[in-house]
C-alpha positions as CSV (number, residue, x, y, z in Angstrom):
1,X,-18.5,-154.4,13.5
2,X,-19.4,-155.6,17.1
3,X,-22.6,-153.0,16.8
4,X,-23.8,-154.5,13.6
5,X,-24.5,-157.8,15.7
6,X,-25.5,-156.6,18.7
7,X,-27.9,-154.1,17.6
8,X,-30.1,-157.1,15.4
9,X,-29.8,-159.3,18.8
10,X,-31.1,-156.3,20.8
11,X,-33.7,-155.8,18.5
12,X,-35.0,-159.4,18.6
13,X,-34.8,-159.5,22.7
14,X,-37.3,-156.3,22.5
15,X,-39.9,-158.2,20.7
16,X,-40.4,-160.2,24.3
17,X,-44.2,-159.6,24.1
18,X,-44.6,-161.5,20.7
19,X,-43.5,-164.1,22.5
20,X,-46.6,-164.1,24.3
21,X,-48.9,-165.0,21.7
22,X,-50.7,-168.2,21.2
23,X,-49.6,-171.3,19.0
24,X,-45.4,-171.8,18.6
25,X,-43.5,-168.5,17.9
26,X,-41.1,-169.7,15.2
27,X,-43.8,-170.8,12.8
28,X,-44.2,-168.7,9.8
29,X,-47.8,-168.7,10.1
30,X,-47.3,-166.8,13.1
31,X,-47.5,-163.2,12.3
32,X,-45.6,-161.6,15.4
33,X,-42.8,-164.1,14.1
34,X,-43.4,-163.1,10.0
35,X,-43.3,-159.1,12.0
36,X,-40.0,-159.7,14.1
37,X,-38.0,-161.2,10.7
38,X,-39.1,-158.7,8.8
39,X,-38.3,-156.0,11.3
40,X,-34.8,-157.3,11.9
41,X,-34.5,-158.0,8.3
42,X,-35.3,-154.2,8.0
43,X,-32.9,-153.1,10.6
44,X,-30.2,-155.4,9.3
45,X,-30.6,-154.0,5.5
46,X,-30.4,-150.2,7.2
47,X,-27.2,-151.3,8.6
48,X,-25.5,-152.8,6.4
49,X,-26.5,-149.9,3.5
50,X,-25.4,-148.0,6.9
51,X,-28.1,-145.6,6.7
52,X,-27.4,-144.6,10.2
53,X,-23.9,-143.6,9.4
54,X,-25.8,-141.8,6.4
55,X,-28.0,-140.1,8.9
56,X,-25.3,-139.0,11.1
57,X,-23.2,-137.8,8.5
58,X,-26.0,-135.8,7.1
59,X,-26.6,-134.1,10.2
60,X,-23.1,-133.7,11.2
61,X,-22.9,-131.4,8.0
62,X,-26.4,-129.9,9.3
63,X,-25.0,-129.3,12.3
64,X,-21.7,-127.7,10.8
65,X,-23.8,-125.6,8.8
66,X,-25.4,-124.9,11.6
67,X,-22.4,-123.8,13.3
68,X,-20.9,-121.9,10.6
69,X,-24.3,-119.5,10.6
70,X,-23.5,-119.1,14.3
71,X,-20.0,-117.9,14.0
72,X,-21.1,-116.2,11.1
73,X,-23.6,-114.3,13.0
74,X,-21.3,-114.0,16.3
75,X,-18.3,-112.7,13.5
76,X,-21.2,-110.1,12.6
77,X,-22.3,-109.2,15.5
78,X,-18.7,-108.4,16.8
79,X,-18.5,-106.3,13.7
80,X,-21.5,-104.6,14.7
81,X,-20.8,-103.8,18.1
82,X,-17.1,-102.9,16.9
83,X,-18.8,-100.4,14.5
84,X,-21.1,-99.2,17.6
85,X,-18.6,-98.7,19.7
86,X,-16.7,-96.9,16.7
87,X,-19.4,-94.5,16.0
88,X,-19.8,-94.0,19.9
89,X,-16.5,-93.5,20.3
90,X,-17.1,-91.1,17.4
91,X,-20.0,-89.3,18.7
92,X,-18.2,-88.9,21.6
93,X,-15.2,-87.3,20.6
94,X,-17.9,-84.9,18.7
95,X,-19.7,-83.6,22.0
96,X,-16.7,-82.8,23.1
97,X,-15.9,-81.2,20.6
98,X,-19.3,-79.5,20.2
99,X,-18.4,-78.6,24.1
100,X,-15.1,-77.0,23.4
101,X,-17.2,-74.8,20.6
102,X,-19.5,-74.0,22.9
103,X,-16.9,-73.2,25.8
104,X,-14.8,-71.2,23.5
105,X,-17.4,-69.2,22.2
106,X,-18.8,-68.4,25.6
107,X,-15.0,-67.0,26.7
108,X,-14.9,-65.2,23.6
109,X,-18.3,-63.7,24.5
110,X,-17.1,-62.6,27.7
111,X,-14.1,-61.4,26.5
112,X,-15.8,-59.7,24.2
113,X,-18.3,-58.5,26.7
114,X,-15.3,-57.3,29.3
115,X,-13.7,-55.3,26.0
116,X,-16.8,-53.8,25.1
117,X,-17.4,-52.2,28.8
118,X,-13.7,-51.2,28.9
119,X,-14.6,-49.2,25.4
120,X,-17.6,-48.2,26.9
121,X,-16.3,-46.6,29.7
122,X,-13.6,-44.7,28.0
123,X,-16.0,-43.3,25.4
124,X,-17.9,-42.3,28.1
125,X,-14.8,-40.8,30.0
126,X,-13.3,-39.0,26.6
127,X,-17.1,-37.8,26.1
128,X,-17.1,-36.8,29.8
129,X,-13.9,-34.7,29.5
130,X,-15.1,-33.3,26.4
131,X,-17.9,-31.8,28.0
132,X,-16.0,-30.3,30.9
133,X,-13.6,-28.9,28.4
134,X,-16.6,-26.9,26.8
135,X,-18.1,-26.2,29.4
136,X,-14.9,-24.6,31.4
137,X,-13.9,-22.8,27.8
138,X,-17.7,-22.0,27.8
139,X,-17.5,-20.3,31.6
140,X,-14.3,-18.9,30.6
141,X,-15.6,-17.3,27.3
142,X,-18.6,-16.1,29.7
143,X,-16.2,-14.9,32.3
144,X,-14.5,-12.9,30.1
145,X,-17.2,-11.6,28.3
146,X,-18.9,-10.1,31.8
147,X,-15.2,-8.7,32.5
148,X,-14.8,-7.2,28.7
149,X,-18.6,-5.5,29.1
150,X,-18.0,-4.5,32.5
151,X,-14.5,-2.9,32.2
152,X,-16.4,-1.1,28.7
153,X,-19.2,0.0,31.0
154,X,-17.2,0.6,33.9
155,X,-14.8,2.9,31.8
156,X,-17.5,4.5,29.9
157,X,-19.5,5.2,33.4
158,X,-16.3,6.5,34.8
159,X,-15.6,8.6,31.7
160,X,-18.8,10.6,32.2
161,X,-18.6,11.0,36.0
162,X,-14.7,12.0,35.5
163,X,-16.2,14.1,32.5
164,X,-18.9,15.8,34.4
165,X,-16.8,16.3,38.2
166,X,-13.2,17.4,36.6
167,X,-11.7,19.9,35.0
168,X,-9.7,19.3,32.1
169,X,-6.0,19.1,33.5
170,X,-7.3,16.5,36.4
171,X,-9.0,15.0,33.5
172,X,-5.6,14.4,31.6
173,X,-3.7,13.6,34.7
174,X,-6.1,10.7,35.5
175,X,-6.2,9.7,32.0
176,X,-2.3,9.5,32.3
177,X,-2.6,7.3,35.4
178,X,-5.3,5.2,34.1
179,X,-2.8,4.2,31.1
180,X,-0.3,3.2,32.8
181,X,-2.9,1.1,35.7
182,X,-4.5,-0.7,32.6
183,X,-1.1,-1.1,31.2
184,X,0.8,-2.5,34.4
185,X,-2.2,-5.3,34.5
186,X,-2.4,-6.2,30.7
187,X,1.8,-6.8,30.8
């Protein structure tokens, strides 16, 4: 209540310089006198309809709306950077994953790798020993195929020679003898 005086009675105190004009100032044929009621007049009417109290309320609610958009928009923004971290936390947990993949298959592919020479090398080594085998039944087969030819031309040589150098009983004594040689080395 104390402002609803005081303001009118500052008001009046501020129009000082009308004051200053010629003639007396609280005729009503003064105009800076007709200006300072009416202004006071003015100021008094806006108080008392208490348009300030008007004004203030309206932008206290501007001002709440004002703030309600701004936690609105900080509420949003939290949700955003709650979903950003989400999805990073997300993308994250993917690379690793993507990593393990990755490790995995390269163990796997040096396992594989390691299995594959192992294989390798005993196909190589069965294939190896193969080969010997046929090759030593090969030289053996040979071997005994020079002997077999030999002993036949050997006998056959020694036949004629015997044939053409003996007589007939140191032919069958040696012929006896022979038997029982070849027969001694066969048993």
């Amino acid at each position: 209540m104390m402002k609803l005086f005081t303001t009118p009675i500052l008001l009046a105190m501020t129009a000082v310089p009308a004051f200053a004009a010629s003639g007396p100032f609280f005729d009503l044929n003064n105009t800076n006198f007709v200006v300072t009621i009416a202004f006071v007049l003015f100021v008094g009417v806006l108080l008392y309809l208490k348009v300030p109290g008007l004004i203030g309320g309206i932008l206290d609610k501007r001002a709440d709306g004002i703030k309600a958009e701004i936690d609105e928009a900080r509420a949003l923004r939290e949700e955003a950077q709650a979903i950003l971290a989400s999805y990073e936390r997300k993308q994250k947990e993917v690379q690793e994953l993507a990593n393990k993949i990755v490790a995995n298959a390269k163990g796997e592919a040096k396992t594989a790798a390691k299995e594959a020479k192992a294989d390798l090398k005993l196909a190589i080594a069965r294939r190896l020993q193969a080969a010997e085998d046929q090759i030593s039944s090969a030289e053996a087969s040979a071997i005994k195929e020079v002997r077999d030819t030999a002993i036949s031309v050997a006998t056959t040589v020694a036949g004629e020679v015997i044939a053409a150098k003996m007589t007939a009983k140191d032919a069958g004594g040696m012929i006896d003898a022979a038997i029982k040689d070849v027969g001694a080395k066969l048993h």
